[in-house]
C-alpha positions as CSV (number, residue, x, y, z in Angstrom):
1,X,-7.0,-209.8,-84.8
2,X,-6.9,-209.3,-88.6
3,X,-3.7,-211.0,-89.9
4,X,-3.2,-208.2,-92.5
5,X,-3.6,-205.8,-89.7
6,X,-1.0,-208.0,-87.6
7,X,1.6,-207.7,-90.4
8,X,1.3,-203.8,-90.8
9,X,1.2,-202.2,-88.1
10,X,2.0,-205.1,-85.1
11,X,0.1,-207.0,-82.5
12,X,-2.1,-204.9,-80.1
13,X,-1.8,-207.1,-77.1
14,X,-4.8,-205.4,-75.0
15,X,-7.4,-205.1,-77.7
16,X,-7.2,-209.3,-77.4
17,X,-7.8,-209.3,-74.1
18,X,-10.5,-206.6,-74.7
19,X,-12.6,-208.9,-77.5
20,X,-12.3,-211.4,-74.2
21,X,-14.1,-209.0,-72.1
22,X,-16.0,-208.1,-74.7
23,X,-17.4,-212.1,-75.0
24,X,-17.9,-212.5,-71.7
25,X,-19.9,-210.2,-71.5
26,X,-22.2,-211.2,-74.0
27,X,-22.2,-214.8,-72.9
28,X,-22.9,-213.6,-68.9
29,X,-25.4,-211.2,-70.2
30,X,-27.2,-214.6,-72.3
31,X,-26.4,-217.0,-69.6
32,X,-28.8,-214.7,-66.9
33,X,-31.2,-214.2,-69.6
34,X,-31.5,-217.4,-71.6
35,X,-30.7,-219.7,-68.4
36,X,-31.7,-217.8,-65.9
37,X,-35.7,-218.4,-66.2
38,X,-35.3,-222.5,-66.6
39,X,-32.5,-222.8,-64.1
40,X,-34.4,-221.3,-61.3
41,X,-31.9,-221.7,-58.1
42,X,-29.2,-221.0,-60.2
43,X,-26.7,-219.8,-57.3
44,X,-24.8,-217.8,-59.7
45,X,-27.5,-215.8,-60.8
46,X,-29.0,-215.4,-56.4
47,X,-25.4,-214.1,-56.0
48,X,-25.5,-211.9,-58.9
49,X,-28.7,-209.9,-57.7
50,X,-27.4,-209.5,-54.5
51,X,-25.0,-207.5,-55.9
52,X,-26.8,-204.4,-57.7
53,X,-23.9,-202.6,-59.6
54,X,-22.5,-206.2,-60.7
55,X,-26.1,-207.4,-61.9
56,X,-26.5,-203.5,-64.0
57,X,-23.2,-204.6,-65.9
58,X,-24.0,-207.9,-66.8
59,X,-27.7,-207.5,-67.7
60,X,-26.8,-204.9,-70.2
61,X,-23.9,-207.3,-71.4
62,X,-25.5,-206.7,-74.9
63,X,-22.7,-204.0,-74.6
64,X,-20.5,-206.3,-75.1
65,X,-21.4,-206.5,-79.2
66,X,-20.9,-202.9,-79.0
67,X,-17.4,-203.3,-77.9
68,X,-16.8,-205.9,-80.6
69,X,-18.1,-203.5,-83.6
70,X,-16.0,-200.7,-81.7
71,X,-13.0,-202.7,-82.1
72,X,-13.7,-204.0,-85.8
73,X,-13.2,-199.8,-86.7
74,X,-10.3,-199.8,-84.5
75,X,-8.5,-202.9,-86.1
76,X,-9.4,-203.1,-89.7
77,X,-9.0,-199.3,-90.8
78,X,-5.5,-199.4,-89.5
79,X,-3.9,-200.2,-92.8
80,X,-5.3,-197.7,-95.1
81,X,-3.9,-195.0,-92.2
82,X,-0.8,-196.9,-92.1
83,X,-0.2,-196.9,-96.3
84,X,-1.5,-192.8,-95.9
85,X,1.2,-191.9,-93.7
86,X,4.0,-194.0,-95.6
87,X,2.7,-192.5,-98.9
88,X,1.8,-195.9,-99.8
89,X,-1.1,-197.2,-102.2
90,X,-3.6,-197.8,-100.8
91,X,-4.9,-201.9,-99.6
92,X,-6.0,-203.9,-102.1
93,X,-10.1,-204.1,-101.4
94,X,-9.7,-207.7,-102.9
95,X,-7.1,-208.4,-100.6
96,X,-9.1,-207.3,-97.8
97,X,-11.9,-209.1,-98.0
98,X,-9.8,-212.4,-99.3
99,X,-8.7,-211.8,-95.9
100,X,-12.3,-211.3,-94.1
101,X,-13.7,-214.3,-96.3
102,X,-10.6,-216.2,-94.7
103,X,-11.7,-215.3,-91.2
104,X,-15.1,-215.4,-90.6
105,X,-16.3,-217.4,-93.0
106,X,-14.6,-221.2,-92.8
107,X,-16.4,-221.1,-89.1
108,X,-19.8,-219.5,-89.6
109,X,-20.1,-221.9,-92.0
110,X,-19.4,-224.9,-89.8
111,X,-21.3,-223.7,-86.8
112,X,-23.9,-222.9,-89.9
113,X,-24.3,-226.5,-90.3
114,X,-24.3,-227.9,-87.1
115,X,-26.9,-225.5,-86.0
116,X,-29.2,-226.9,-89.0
117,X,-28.5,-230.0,-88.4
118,X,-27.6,-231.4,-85.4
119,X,-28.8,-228.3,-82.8
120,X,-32.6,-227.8,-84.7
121,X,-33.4,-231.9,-84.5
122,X,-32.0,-232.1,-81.1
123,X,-34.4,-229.1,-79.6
124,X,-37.2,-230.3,-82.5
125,X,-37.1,-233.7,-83.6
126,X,-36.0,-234.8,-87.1
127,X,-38.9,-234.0,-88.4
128,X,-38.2,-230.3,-88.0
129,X,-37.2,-229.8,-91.8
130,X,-40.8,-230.8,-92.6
131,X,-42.8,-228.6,-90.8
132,X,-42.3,-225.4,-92.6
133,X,-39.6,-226.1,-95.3
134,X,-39.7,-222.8,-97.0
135,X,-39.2,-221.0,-93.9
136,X,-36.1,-223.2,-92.8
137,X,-34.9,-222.5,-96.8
138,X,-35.3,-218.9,-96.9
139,X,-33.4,-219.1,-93.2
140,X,-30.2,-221.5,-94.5
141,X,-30.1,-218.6,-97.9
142,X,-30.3,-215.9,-95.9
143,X,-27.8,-216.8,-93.1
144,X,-25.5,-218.3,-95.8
145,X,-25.7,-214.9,-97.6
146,X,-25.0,-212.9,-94.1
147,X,-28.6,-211.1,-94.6
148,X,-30.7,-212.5,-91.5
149,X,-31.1,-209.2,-90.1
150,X,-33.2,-208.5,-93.0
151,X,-36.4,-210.2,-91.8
152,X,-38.1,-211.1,-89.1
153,X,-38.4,-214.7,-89.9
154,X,-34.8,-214.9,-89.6
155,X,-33.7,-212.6,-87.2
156,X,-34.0,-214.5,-84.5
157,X,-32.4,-217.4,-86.1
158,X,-34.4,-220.2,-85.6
159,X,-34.7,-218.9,-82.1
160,X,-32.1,-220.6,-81.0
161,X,-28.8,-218.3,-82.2
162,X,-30.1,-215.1,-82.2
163,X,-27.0,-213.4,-81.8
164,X,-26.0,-214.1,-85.4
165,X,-28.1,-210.8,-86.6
166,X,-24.4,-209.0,-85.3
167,X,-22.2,-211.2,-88.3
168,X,-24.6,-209.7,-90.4
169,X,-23.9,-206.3,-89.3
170,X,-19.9,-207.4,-89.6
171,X,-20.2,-208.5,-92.9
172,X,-21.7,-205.3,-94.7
173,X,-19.0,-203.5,-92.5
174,X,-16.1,-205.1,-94.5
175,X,-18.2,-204.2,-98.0
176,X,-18.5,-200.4,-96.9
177,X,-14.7,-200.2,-95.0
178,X,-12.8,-200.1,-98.2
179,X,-15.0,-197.1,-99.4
180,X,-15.0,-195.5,-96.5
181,X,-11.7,-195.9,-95.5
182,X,-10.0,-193.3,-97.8
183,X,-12.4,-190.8,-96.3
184,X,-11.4,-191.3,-92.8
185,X,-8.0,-190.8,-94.5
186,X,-8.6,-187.6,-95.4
187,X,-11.1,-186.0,-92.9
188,X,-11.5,-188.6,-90.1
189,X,-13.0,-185.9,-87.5
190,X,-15.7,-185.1,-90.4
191,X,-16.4,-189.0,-90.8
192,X,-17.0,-189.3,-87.2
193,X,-19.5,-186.7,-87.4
194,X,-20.9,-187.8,-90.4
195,X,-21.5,-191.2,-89.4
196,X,-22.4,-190.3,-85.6
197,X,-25.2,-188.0,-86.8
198,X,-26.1,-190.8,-89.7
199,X,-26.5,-193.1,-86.5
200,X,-28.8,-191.1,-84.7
201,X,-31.0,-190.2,-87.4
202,X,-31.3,-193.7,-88.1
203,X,-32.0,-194.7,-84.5
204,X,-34.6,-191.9,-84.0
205,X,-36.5,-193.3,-87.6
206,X,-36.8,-196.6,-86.6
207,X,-38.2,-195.8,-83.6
208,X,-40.6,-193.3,-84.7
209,X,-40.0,-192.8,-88.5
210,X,-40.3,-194.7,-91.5
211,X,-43.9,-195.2,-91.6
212,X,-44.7,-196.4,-95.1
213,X,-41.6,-199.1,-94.6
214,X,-43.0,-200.3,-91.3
215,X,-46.7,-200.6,-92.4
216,X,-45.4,-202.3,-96.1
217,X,-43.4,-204.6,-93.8
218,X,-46.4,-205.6,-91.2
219,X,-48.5,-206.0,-94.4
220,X,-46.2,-208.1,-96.0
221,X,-45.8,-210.5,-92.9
222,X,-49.0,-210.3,-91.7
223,X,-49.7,-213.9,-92.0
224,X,-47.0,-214.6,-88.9
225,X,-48.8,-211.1,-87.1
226,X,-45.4,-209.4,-87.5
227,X,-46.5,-206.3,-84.9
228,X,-45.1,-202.6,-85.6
229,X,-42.6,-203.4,-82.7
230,X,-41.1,-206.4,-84.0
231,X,-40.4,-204.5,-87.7
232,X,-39.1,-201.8,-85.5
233,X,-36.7,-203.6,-83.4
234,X,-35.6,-205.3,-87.1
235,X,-34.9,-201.9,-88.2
236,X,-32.9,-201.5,-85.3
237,X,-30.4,-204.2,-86.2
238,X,-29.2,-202.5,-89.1
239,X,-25.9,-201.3,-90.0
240,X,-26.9,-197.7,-90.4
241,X,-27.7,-198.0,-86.5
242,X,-24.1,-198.6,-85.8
243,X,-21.7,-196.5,-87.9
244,X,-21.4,-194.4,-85.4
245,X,-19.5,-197.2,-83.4
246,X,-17.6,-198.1,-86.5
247,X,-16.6,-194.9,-87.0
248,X,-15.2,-194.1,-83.6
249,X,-13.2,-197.5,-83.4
250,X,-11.5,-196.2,-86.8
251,X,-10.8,-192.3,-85.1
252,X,-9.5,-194.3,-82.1
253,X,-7.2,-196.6,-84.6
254,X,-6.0,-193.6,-86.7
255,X,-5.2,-191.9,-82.5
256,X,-3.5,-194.6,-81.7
257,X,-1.5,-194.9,-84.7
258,X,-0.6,-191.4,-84.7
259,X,0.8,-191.6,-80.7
260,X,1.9,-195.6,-80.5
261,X,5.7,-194.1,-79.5
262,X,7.2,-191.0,-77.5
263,X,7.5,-191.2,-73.7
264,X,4.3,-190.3,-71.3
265,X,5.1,-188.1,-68.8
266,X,3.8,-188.4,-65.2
267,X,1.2,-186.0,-65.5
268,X,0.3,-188.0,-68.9
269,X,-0.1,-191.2,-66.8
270,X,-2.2,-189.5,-64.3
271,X,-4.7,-187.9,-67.1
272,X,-4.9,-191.4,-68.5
273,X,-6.0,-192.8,-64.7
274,X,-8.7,-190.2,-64.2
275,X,-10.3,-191.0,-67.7
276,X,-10.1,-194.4,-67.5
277,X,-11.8,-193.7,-63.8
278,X,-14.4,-191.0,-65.9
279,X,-14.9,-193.3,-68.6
280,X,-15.8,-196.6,-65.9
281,X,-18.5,-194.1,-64.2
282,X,-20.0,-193.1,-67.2
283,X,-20.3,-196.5,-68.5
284,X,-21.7,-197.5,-65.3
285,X,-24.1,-194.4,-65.2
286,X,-25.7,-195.3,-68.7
287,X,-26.1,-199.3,-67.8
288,X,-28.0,-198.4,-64.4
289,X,-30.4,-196.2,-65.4
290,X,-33.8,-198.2,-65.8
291,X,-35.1,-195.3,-67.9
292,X,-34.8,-196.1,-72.0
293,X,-31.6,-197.6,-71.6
294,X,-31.4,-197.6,-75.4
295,X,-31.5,-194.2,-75.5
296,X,-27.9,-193.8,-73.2
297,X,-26.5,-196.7,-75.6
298,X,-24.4,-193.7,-77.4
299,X,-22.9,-192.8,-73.9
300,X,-22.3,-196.1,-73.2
301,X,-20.4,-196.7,-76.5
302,X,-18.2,-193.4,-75.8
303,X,-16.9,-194.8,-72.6
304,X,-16.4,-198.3,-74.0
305,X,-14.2,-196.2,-77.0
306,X,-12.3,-194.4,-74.5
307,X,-11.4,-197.8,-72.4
308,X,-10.4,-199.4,-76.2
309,X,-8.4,-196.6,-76.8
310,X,-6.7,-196.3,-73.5
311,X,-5.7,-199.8,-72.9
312,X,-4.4,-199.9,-76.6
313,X,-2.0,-197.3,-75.9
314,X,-1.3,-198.3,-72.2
315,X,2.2,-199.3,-71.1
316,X,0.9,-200.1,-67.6
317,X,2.6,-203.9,-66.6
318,X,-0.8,-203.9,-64.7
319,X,-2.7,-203.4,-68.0
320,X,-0.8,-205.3,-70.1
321,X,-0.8,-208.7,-68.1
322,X,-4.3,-208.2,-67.4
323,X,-5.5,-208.0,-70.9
324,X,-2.3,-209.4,-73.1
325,X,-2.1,-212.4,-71.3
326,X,-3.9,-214.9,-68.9
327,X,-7.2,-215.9,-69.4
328,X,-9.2,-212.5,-70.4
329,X,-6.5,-213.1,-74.0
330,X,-7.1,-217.0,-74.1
331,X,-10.9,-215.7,-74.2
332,X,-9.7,-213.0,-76.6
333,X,-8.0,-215.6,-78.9
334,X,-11.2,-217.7,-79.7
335,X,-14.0,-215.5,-78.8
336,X,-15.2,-215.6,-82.5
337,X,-16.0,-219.0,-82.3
338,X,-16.8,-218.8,-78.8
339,X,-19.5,-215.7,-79.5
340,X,-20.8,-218.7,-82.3
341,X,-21.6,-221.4,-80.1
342,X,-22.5,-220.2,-76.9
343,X,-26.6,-219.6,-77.7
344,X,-27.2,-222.7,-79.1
345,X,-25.3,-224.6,-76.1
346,X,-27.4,-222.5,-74.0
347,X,-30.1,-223.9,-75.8
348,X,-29.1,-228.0,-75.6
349,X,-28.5,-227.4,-71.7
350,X,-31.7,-225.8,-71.5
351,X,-33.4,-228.5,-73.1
352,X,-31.5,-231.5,-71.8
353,X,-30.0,-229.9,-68.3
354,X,-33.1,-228.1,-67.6
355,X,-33.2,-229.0,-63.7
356,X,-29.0,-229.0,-63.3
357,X,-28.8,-225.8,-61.5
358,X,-26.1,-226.3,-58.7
359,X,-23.0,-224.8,-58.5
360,X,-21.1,-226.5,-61.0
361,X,-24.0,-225.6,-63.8
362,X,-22.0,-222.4,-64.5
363,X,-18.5,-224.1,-64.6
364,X,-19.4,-226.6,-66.4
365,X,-21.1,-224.5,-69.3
366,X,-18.4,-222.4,-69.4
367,X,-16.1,-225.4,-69.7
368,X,-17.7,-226.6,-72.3
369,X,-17.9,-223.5,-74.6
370,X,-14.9,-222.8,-74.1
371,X,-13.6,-226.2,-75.3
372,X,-15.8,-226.0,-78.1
373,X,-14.2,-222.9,-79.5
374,X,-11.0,-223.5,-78.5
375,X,-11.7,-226.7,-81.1
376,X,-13.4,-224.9,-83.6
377,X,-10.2,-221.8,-83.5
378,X,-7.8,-224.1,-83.6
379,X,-8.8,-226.6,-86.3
380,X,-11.3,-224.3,-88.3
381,X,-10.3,-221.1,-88.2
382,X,-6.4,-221.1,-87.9
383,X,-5.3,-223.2,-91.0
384,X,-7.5,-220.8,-93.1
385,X,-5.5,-218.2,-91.9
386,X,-2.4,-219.8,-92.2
387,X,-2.9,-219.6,-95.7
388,X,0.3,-219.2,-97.7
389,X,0.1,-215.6,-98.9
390,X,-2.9,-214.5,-96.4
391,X,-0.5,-212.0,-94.7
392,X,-0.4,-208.8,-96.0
393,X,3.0,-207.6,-96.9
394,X,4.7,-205.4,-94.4
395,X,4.6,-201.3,-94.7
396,X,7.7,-199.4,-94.1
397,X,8.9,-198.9,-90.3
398,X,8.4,-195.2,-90.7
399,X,4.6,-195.4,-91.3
400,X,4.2,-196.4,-87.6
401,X,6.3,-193.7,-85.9
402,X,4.8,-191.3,-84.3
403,X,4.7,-187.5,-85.8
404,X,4.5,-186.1,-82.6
């Protein structure tokens, strides 16, 4: 969680053990996908399929980035709602991104380097650099720049950490939140609409739309035969594609700042079971249906928004050892760097484990990961954040009382 958000408005114990769900997900979702077709006998992955509903969930565990961007509106727009309802100035935008710089960047970077130059020669041999230099140049600039999902040629990362196109996304999410944030402030229901409907436009042109951009693009790389579908699926990747989810992670925030106190009645409590019941079944309706699953992704997002937004405000013991504490917030705690490393370990035990597929192949990987970004949290991304001065200075008490 953001340490300026931590200082204002207090630690959300659930919404850590939510980003663990939320990197499990992803890294079960890769593990079936990216293993799965080396490994074959994995018995992880035979037990998954015998278990349909199971198997829907975590081959649609690209959901799981969803979650992450739904919580990144949740978190980070908290402030400027706080300050509002103190009659406060508004954050300092240089603080704010002092802050983001501060936590994403020291470990991108690393992971950055080690991908270049220790995971590429391992998969590639040393000579790796030479083979298309440019290309591996225009890949370290744009990664270092946090524009890879600008191009196909570094999209997919090298292959090999294709899940980086999402920091991208991130990134030009903490440019726009300080602009946007104010108005959210002032009409948050209209932003939502705004950027929901911004969303689907944007979905619905780069599936069918934006003809002169897609056949400037195929021209443009047409000596790596870039087809229409591969510029479409870039334009896909975009940050217009996603405000929507932004935007409903900052209504959720400015909901739960609103309601954080006052007692919940029985009846409350019982309303708050049956949509976290309506919510599961709608999630699970949108990842079973084999028919453009893409096209239910908004569905899917609404019921991840209303699970975000329920177990933020949940005073359930149930809920809160579940996701404040245990394994599901240990996960939580280090799923940045965990969400960095796990492709390209994926990779290395694909290339160098490629016949280990017993029942310690699972356990072991997971091991492993997790040790890695248990390392790179503790050593890499903690002291930046420890900073002296990096927390943002407290808002008055009254800003996070409830009006209600």
């Amino acid at each position: 969680m953001s340490e300026g958000v931590r200082a204002e408005v207090g630690y959300i114990a659930p919404v850590e053990g939510l980003r663990g769900v939320a990197v499990l997900w992803v890294v079960a979702f890769h593990y079936v996908t990216v293993r799965g077709p080396v490994a074959a006998g994995d018995p992880w992955i035979a037990a998954l399929g015998r278990v349909p509903a199971l198997d829907a969930l975590v081959r649609n565990g690209y959901l799981g980035v969803d979650l992450f961007f739904l919580i990144s509106g949740f978190l980070l727009a908290l402030p400027w709602f706080a300050h509002a309802r103190s009659a406060a100035p508004a954050p300092s935008t240089a603080a704010f991104y002092a802050r983001r710089v501060r936590r994403i960047v020291p470990a991108y970077y690393l992971q950055l380097v080690m991908l270049f130059a220790l995971v590429m020669p391992l998969l590639h041999g040393r000579g790796y650099w030479r083979s298309d230099l440019w290309v591996d140049l225009w890949n370290a600039a744009a990664h270092a720049l946090f524009l890879q999902n600008t191009t196909p040629l570094t999209s997919g990362s090298l292959g090999v950490n294709g899940a980086l196109w999402t920091l991208a996304v991130e990134a030009q999410f903490y440019l726009l939140l300080p602009l946007a944030a104010p108005l959210f402030v002032r009409a948050p229901l209209r932003a939502l609409a705004a950027s929901a409907l911004a969303s689907l436009l944007w979905a619905w042109a780069a599936a069918h739309g934006f003809r002169g951009l897609v056949e400037a693009a195929m021209a443009a790389g047409s000596h790596w035969r870039w087809t229409e579908e591969t510029v479409r699926r870039l334009l896909a990747m975009q940050l217009p594609q996603f405000l929507g989810h932004f935007a409903l992670g900052i209504v959720l925030g400015r909901a739960w700042l609103m309601r954080r106190t006052g007692a919940q009645p029985t009846r409350i409590r019982l309303a708050r079971a049956f949509a976290a019941l309506a919510a599961l079944v709608l999630l699970y309706a949108a990842v079973t249906r084999t028919a453009a699953p893409e096209a239910l992704r908004p569905l899917a997002a609404l019921a991840l928004g209303a699970l975000l937004y329920l177990a933020a405000t949940s005073r359930s013991p149930v809920v809160l050892a579940l996701l404040g504490r245990g394994p599901l917030a240990h996960a939580g705690r280090v799923s940045y760097s965990a969400y960095l490393y796990h492709l390209p370990l994926l990779a290395l035990s694909n290339a160098f484990a490629r016949d280990w597929s017993g029942p310690l192949a699972l356990p072991a990987f997971a091991a492993l990961l997790f040790a890695v970004a248990w390392v790179s949290w503790r050593y890499v991304e903690q002291p930046f954040l420890a900073r002296p001065g990096s927390a943002a200075r407290p808002i008055p008490a009254r800003a996070a009382a409830s009006p209600d």
